[in-house]
C-alpha positions as CSV (number, residue, x, y, z in Angstrom):
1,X,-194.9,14.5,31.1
2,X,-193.1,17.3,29.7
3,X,-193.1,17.3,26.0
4,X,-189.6,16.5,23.7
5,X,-188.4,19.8,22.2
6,X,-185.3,18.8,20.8
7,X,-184.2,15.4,20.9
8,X,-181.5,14.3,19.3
9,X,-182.8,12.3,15.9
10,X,-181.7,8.9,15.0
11,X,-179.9,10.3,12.1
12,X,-178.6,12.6,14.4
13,X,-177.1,10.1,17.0
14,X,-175.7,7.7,14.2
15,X,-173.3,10.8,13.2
16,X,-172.2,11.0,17.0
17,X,-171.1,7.7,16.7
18,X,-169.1,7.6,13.6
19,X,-167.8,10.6,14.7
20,X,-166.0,8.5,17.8
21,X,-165.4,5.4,16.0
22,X,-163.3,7.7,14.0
23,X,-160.5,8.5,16.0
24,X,-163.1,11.7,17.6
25,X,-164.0,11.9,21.6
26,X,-167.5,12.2,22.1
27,X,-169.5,14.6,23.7
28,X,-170.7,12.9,26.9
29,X,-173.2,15.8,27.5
30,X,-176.6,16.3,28.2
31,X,-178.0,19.2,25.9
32,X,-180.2,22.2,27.3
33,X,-183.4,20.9,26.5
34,X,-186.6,19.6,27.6
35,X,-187.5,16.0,28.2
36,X,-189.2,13.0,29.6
37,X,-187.6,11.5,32.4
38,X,-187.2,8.1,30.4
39,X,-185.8,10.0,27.7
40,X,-183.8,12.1,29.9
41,X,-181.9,8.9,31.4
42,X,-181.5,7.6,28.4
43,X,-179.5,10.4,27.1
44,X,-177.7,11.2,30.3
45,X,-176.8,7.2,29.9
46,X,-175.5,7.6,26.3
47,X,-172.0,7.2,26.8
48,X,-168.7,4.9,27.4
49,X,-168.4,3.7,30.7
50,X,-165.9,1.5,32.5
51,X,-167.8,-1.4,33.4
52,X,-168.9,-3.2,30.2
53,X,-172.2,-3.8,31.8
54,X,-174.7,-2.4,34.5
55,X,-175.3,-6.2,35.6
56,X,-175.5,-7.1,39.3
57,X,-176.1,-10.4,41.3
58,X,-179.5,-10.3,43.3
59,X,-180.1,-12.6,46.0
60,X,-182.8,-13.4,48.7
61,X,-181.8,-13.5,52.1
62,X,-184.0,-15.9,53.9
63,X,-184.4,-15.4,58.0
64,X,-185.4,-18.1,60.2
65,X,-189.0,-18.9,60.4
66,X,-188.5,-20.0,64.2
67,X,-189.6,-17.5,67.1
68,X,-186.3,-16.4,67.2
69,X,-186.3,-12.5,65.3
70,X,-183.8,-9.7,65.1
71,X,-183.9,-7.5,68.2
72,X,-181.9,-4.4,69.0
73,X,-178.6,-6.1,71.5
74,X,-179.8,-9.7,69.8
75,X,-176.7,-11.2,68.7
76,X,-176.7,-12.4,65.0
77,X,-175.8,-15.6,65.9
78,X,-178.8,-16.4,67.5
79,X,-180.7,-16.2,63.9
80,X,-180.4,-17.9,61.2
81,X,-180.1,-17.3,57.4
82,X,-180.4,-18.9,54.0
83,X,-179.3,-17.3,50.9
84,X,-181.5,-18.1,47.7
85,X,-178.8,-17.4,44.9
86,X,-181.3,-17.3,42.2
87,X,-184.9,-15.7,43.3
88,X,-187.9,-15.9,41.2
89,X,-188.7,-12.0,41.5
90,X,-192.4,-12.6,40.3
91,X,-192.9,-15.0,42.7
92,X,-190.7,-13.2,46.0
93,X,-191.9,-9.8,45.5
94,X,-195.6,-10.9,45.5
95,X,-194.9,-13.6,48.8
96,X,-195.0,-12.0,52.2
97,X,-192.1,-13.8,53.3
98,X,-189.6,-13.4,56.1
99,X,-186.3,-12.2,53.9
100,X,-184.5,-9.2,52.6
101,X,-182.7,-8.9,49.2
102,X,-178.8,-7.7,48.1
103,X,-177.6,-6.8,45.5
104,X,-174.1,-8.8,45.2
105,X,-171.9,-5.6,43.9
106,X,-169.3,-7.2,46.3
107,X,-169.2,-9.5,43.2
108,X,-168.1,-7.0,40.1
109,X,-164.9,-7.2,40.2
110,X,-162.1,-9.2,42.9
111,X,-160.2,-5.7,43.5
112,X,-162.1,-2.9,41.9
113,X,-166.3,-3.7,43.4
114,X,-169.0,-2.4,45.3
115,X,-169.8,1.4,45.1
116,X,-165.9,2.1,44.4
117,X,-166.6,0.6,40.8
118,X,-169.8,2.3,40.4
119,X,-168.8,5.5,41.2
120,X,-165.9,5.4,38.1
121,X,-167.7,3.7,35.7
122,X,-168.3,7.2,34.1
123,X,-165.0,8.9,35.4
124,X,-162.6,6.8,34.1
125,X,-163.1,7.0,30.2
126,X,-163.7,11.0,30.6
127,X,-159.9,10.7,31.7
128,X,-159.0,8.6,28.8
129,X,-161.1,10.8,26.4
130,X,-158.8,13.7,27.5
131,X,-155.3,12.1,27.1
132,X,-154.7,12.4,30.8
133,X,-151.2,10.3,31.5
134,X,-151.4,10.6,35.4
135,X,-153.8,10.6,37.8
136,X,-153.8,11.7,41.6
137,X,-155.8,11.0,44.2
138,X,-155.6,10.1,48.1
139,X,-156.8,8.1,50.8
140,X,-156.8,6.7,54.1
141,X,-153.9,3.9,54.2
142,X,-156.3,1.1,53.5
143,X,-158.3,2.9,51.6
144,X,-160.5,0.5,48.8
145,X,-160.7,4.0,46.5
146,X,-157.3,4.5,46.1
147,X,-156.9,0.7,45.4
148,X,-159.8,0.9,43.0
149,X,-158.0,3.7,41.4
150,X,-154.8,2.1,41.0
151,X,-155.9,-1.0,39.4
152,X,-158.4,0.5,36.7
153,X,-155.9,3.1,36.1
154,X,-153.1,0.6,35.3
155,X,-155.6,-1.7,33.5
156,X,-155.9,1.4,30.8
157,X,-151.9,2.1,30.9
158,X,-152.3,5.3,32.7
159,X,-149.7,6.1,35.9
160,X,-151.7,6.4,39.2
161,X,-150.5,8.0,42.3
162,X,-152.0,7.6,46.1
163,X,-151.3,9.7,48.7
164,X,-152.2,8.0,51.4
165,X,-152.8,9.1,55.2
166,X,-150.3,8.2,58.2
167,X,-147.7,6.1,58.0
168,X,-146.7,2.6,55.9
169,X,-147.7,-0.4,58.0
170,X,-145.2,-2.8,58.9
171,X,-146.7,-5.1,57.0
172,X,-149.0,-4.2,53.6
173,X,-152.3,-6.1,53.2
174,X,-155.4,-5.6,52.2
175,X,-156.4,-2.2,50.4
176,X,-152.7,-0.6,51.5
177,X,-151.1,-4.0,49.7
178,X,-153.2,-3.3,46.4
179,X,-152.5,-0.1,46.0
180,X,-148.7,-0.3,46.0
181,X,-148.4,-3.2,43.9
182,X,-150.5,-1.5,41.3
183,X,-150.1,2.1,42.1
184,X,-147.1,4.9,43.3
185,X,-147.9,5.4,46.9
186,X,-146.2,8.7,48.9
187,X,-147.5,8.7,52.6
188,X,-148.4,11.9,53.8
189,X,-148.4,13.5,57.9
190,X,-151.9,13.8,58.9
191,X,-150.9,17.4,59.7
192,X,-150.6,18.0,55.7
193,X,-153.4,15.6,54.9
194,X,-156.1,17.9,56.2
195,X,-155.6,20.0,53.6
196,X,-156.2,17.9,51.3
197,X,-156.9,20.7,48.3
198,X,-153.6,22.0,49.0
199,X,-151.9,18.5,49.6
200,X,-153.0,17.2,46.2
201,X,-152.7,20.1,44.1
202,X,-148.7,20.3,45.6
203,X,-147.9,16.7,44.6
204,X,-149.4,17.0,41.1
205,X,-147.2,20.1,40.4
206,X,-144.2,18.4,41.0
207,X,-144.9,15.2,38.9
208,X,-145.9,18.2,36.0
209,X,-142.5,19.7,36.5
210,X,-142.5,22.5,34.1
211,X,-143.4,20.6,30.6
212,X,-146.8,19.1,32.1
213,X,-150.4,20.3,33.1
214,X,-152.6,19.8,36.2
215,X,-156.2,19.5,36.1
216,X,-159.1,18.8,38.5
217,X,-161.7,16.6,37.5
218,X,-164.0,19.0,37.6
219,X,-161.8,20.4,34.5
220,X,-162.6,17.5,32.3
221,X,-166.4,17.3,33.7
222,X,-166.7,21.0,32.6
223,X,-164.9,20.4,29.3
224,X,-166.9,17.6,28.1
225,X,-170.1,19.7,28.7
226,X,-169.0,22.6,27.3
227,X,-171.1,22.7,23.9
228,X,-168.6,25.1,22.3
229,X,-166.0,22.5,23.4
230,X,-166.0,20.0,20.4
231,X,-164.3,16.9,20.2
232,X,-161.1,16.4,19.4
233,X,-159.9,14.3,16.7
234,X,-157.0,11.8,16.8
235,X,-154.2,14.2,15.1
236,X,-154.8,16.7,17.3
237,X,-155.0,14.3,20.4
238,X,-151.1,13.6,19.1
239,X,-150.3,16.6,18.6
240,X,-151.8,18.0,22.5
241,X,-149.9,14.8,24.1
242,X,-146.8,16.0,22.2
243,X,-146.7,19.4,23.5
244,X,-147.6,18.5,26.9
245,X,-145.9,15.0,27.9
246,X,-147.7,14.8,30.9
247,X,-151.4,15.9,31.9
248,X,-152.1,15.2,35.3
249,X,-155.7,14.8,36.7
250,X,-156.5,15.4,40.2
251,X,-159.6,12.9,41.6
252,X,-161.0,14.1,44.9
253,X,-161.0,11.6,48.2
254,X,-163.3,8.7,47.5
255,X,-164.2,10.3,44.3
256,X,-166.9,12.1,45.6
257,X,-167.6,13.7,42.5
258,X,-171.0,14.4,40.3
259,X,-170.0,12.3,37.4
260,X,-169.7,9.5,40.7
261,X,-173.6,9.6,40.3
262,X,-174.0,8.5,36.8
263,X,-173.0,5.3,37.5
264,X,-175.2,4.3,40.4
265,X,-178.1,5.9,38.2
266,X,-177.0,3.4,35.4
267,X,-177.4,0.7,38.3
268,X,-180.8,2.0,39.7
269,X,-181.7,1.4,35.6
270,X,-181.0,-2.0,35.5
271,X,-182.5,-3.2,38.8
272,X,-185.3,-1.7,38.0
273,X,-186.3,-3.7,34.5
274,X,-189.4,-5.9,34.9
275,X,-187.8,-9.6,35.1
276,X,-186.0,-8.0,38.5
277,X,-187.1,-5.6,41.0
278,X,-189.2,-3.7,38.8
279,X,-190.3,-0.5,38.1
280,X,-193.9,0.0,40.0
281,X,-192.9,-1.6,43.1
282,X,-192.2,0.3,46.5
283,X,-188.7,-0.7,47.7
284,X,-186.6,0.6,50.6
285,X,-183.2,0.4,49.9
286,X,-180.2,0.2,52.1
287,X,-176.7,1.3,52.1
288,X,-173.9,1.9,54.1
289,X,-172.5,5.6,54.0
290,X,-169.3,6.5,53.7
291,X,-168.8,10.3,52.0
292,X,-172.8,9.8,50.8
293,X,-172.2,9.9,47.0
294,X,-173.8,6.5,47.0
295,X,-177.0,7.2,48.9
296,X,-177.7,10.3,47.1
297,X,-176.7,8.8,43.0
298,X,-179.4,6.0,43.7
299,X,-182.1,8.4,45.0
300,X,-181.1,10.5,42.1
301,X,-181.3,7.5,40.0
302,X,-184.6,6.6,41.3
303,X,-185.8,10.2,41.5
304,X,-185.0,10.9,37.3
305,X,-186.6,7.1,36.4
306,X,-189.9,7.8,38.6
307,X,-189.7,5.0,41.2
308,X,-191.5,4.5,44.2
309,X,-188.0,3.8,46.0
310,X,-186.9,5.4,49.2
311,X,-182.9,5.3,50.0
312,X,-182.0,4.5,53.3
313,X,-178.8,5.6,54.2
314,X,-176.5,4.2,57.4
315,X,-174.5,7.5,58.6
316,X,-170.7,6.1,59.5
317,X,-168.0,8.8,59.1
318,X,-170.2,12.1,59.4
319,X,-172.8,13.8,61.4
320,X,-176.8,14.0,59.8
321,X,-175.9,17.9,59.1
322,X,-172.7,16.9,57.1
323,X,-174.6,14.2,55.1
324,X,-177.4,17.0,54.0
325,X,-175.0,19.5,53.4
326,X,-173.1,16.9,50.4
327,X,-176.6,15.7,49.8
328,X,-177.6,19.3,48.9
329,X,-174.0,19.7,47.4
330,X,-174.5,16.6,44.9
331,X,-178.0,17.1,43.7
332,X,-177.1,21.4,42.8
333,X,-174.3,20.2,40.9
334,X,-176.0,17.5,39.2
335,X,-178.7,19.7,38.4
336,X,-176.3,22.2,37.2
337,X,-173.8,20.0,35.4
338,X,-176.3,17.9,33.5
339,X,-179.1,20.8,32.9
340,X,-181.7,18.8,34.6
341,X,-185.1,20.2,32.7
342,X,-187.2,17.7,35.4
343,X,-187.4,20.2,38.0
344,X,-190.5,19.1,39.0
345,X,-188.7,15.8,40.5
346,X,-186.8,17.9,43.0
347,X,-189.9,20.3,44.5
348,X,-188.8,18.6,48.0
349,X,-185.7,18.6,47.6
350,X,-185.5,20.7,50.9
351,X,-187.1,17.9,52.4
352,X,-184.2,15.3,51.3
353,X,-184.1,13.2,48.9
354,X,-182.1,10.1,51.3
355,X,-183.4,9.0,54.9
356,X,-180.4,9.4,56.7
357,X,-180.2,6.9,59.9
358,X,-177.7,6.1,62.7
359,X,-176.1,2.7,62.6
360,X,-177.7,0.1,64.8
361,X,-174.7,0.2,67.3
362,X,-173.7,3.9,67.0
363,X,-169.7,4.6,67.2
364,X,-167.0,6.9,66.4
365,X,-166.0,5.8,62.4
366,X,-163.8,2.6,61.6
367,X,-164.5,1.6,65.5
368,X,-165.2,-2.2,65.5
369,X,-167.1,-3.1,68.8
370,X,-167.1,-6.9,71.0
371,X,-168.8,-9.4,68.7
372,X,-169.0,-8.0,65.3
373,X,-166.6,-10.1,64.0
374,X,-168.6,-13.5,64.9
375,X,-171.8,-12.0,63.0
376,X,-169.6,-11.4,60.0
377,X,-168.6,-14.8,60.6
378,X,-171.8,-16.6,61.4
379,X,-173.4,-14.2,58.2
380,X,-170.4,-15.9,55.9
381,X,-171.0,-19.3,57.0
382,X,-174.5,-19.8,56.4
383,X,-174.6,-17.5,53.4
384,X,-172.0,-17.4,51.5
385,X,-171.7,-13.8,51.8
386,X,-168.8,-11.8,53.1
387,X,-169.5,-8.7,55.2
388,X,-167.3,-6.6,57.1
389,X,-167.9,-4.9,60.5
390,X,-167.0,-1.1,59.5
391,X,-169.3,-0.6,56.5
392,X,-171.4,-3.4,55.0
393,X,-172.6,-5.5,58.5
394,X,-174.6,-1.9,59.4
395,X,-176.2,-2.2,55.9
396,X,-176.9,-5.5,56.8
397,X,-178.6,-5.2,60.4
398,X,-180.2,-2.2,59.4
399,X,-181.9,-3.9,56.4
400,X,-182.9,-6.8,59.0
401,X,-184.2,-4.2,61.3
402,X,-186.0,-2.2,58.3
403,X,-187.5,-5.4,57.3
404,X,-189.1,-6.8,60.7
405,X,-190.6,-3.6,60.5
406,X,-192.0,-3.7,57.0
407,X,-193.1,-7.2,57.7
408,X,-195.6,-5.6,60.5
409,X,-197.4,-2.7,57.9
410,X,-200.0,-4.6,55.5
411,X,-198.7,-4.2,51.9
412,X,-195.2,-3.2,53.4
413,X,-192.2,-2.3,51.1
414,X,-190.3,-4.8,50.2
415,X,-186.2,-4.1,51.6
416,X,-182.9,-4.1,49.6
417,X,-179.4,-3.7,50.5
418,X,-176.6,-2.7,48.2
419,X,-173.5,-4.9,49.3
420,X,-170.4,-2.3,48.7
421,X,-167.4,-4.6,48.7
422,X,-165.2,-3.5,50.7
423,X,-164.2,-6.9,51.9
424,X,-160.8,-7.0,51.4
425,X,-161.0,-3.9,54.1
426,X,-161.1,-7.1,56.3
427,X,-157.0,-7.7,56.2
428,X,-156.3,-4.1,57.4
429,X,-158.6,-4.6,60.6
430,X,-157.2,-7.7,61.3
431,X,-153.7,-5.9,62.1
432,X,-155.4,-3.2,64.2
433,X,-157.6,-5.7,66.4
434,X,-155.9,-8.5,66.9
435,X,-157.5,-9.9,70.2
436,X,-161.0,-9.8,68.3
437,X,-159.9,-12.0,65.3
438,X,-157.9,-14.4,67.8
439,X,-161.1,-14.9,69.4
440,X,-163.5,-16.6,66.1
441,X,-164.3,-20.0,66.1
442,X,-162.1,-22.2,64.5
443,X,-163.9,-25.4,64.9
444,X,-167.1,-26.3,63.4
445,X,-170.3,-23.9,63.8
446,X,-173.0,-25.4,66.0
């Protein structure tokens, strides 16, 4: 353990607070000193966030104790699950029994859950802390970030606009529904959407017009770090929104951003108290991978608190190469946004930090494939639990799979899944495969 140079005293930190109940916006920095990783979480954690606490459902999937197991091509239907809604952790992490956990994130929020909320519980109040009036971000046209974005953004009274890929549906559900009741949606050609820099930056210029500003996140991130920056207090907050009517902030696609991995590290925090997963136990946990910000923020998370964890990772809209490449991306800007004085945690970082994996059922991204709707059917009916057969059903097979083989290693790790909403995702792909939704049950399950 590295020994406390400069940390903040209690005197110190009282003054910091005052200083933003009174009208000021705090400094939601780390400092360029050396700590402890406790104490180095602690402080990284020492801010306003969006959600008003780090609290997730944890349940215990139970599999069927018959002969019957998971098998690569063995339809889920063929196994059967229980879901126990309110574990005894003591009890199920000692038991060598035949179940996985998740963690219900799917539950946060009806609109705004799953890793979209985690990733701006830290990015939305930097936004409010700067007087932004209008944000701008895109997506694909049922995208759940965009949505997410909309409807925190109009929670808070600030003006959110999606530029969304392709063009408008004949009919809006889902995601694509959410996002224009709450937000201003502009579809866009895919031939400008590539450029998705250039796209944004365009659109955010002409909402500025020539009285307002344009930002990138990255802006605000750098701004709030910035020790010589200061905080503002409320006159001059008046006085910036007066001369500027409108400051615009641009959030990247899926809010792949660093400040994204403060928020599954606030998660990895709370999991990892004693009464619930725990903090000396060796867990494998699983998620579904979209852009990867979530993969890598709870290996980070894990990585800066000391737990034995290993991530898991299901690869869905990239190639392993890409995923390393924004895993290596993530983890230099997080060391160099939030000077990370725990070097020693990254020695392998070379080696990876995430266990990047192919879906069970490999195909090209967004591709549903004969069947997958009946397991997200057959996984809903006996549990409770809605799944979806883009992203969460591969976390879901792939934590069965990772657990069968667990179960085989004496003193295996116990498995977790992080359920990433997404559900709602569920409306749109009922309009692009309609044959496969005509074909679930609609009588009663066998």
């Amino acid at each position: 353990m590295k020994v406390v140079e400069s940390f903040p005293s209690k005197r110190a930190i009282s003054a910091i607070k005052r200083s933003f109940h009174s009208g000021q916006v705090s400094k939601q920095c780390v400092s360029n000193v050396k700590l402890s990783k406790d104490e180095f979480v602690s402080k990284l954690l020492d801010r306003r966030w969006t959600l008003p606490s780090p609290d997730a459902r944890i349940h215990q999937i139970m599999l069927s104790t018959s002969k019957v197991q998971p098998q690569p091509g063995r339809p889920l239907s063929d196994i059967s699950f229980w879901n126990n809604t309110n574990p005894c952790f003591s009890d199920a992490m000692a038991e060598k029994d035949d179940s996985f956990f998740i963690v219900r994130d799917d539950l946060l929020h009806p609109l705004i859950n799953g890793n979209k909320a985690r990733k701006l519980d830290a990015l939305i109040p930097l936004v409010e802390d700067h007087s932004v009036t209008d944000v701008v971000t895109c997506g694909g046209c049922q995208s759940a970030h965009t949505a997410a974005v909309a409807v925190s953004c109009s929670e808070r009274g600030l003006k959110p606009h999606l530029l969304l890929r392709g063009e408008q549906p004949e009919v809006l559900t889902g995601y694509n529904l959410m996002s224009t009741i709450y937000g201003n949606v502009t579809y866009v050609p895919r031939s400008l959407y590539a450029n998705r820099e250039k796209m944004l930056k365009s659109h955010a210029d002409t909402l500025a017009g020539s009285s307002g500003t344009v930002l990138w996140f990255d802006d605000i991130l750098e701004a709030s770090l910035n020790q010589n920056d200061g905080a503002l207090n409320l006159s001059q907050e008046i006085a910036q929104r007066s001369d500027h009517p409108r400051k615009i902030v641009i959030v990247n696609e899926g809010a792949g951003d660093v400040v994204a991995l403060l928020g599954l590290t606030r998660l990895v925090q709370y999991l990892s108290q004693n009464h619930l997963l725990g903090n000396g136990r060796v867990l494998k946990l699983v998620v579904d991978s979209g852009t990867g910000t979530t993969a890598v923020g709870l290996a980070l998370g894990a990585i800066c608190l000391g737990l034995p964890w290993e991530v898991t990772a299901v690869m869905l809209a990239d190639t392993y190469d890409g995923y390393r490449h924004q895993e290596k991306r993530l983890i230099s800007n997080f060391k160099r946004h939030f000077h990370t004085h725990i070097d020693h945690c990254f020695n392998d970082i070379d080696k990876g930090i995430v266990h990047w994996v192919e879906r069970c059922h490999p195909r090209k991204f967004g591709n549903v494939l004969e069947g997958e709707l009946e397991a997200c059917q057959h996984i809903a009916q006996q549990t409770g639990i809605l799944v979806d057969p883009v992203y969460t059903l591969s976390a879901w097979e792939k934590a069965m799979a990772l657990h069968k083989k667990e179960a085989e290693v004496e003193g295996g790790a116990k498995v977790v899944m992080l359920h990433t909403g997404g559900t709602l995702g569920m409306f749109g792909l009922a309009q692009r495969y309609k044959s496969y939704f005509s074909k679930l049950k609609v009588g009663p399950s066998s």
